[in-house]
N, C-alpha and C positions, 0 to 999 in steps of 0.2 A: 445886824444893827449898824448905821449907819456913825460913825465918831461924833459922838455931841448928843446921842440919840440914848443914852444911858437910863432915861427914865422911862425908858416903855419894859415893862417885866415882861418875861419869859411868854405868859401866854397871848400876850398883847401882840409881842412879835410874831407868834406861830400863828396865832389869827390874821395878823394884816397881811399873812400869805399865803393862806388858804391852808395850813396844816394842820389838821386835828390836835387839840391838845390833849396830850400823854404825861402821866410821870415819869415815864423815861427820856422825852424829849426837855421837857421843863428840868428836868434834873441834870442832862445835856450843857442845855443852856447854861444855868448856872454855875456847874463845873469848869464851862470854857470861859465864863466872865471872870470866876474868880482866879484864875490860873491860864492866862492869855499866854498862846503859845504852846499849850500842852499836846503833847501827842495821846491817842488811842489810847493808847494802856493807861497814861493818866488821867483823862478824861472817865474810862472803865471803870477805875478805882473809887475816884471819885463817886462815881454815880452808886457804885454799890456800897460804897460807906453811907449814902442817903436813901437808898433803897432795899438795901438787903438783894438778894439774886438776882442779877439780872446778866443777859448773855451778851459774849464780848459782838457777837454778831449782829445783835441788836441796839448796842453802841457803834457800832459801825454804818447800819442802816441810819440811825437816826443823824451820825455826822454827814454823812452824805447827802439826804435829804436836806438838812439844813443849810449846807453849802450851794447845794441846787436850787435852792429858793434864795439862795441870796443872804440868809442872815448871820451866817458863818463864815469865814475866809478860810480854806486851805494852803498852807504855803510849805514847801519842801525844800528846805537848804539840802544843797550837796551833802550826799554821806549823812545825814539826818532822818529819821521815820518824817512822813507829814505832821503838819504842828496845825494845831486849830488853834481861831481868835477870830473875837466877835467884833475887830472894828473890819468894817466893810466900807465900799465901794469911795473912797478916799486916797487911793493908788497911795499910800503908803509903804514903806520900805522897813530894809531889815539892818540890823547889825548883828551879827552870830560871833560868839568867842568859839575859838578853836581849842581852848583849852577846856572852861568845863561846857560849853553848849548853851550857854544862856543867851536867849534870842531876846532882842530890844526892837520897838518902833522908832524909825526917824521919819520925817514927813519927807513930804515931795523934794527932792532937790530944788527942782526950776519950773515954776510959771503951770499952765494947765495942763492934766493927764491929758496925753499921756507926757510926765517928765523930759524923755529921751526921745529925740527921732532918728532913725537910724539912718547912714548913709543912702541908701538904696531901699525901698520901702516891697522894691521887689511887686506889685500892684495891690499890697494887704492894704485894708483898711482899719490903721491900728488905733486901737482904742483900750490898750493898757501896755504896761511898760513894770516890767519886774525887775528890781533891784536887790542885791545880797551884798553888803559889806561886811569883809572877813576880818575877824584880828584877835587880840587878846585883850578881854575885859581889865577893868583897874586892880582886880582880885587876882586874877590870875598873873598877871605880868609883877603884883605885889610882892606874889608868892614864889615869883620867880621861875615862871613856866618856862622852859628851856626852850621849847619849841620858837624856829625860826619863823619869821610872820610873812609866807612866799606871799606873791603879790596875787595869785589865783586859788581858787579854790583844790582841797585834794583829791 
């Protein structure tokens, strides 16, 4: 789903892209809306506290699918499982704490995706630009995380 696009439900989405609707996808959905940024195992959880059994492989199938049609984003920070959220194709960015992993949206830095153009484009024809800024949350740095804030990822 598209940022701004918040009012189309779960089957509304899985329709407008040809994917049959399921209680495991619809329950997907819903797990990744309310908990943006969740990895697999959260998501799983999720879905089985609203479903009762369902298989971690079949939370798996159905994130995949829904990333492959477009209405789910996959994003993997360094040293992080992948993380699902349902704002899509809006080249949006990250902020990751290196203290406890809490992943934040910032928008575009500059002007239209993609954001960044790189020196040498090499002959790709880029048409998205992934960003990761690292650091320590207000909580964490509160709390007095000892950890040095290197300027790259570990």
């Amino acid at each position: 789903m598209q940022h701004g696009d918040d009012h189309l439900d779960p089957q509304a989405q899985l329709r407008s892209v040809g994917l049959r609707v399921t209680a495991p996808r619809v329950a997907v959905l819903n797990a990744v809306a309310a908990q943006p940024h969740s990895d697999a195992d959260g998501v799983a959880a999720a879905v089985r506290r609203e479903l009762g059994s369902v298989s971690t492989q079949a939370v798996y199938d159905v994130l995949r699918a829904c990333v492959n049609a477009g209405i789910l984003r996959r994003i993997e920070p360094a040293g992080s499982p992948a993380r699902f959220e349902t704002r899509t194709g809006d080249n949006h960015h990250h902020l990751v704490c290196r203290g406890c992993g809490l992943v934040v949206d910032v928008d575009c830095v500059v002007g239209h995706a993609p954001c960044l153009q790189p020196s040498d484009p090499h002959g790709f024809a880029i048409d998205e630009a992934e960003v990761v800024f690292w650091g320590l949350c207000e909580r964490c740095r509160a709390a007095g995380d000892p950890r040095p804030e290197p300027t790259a990822p570990r």
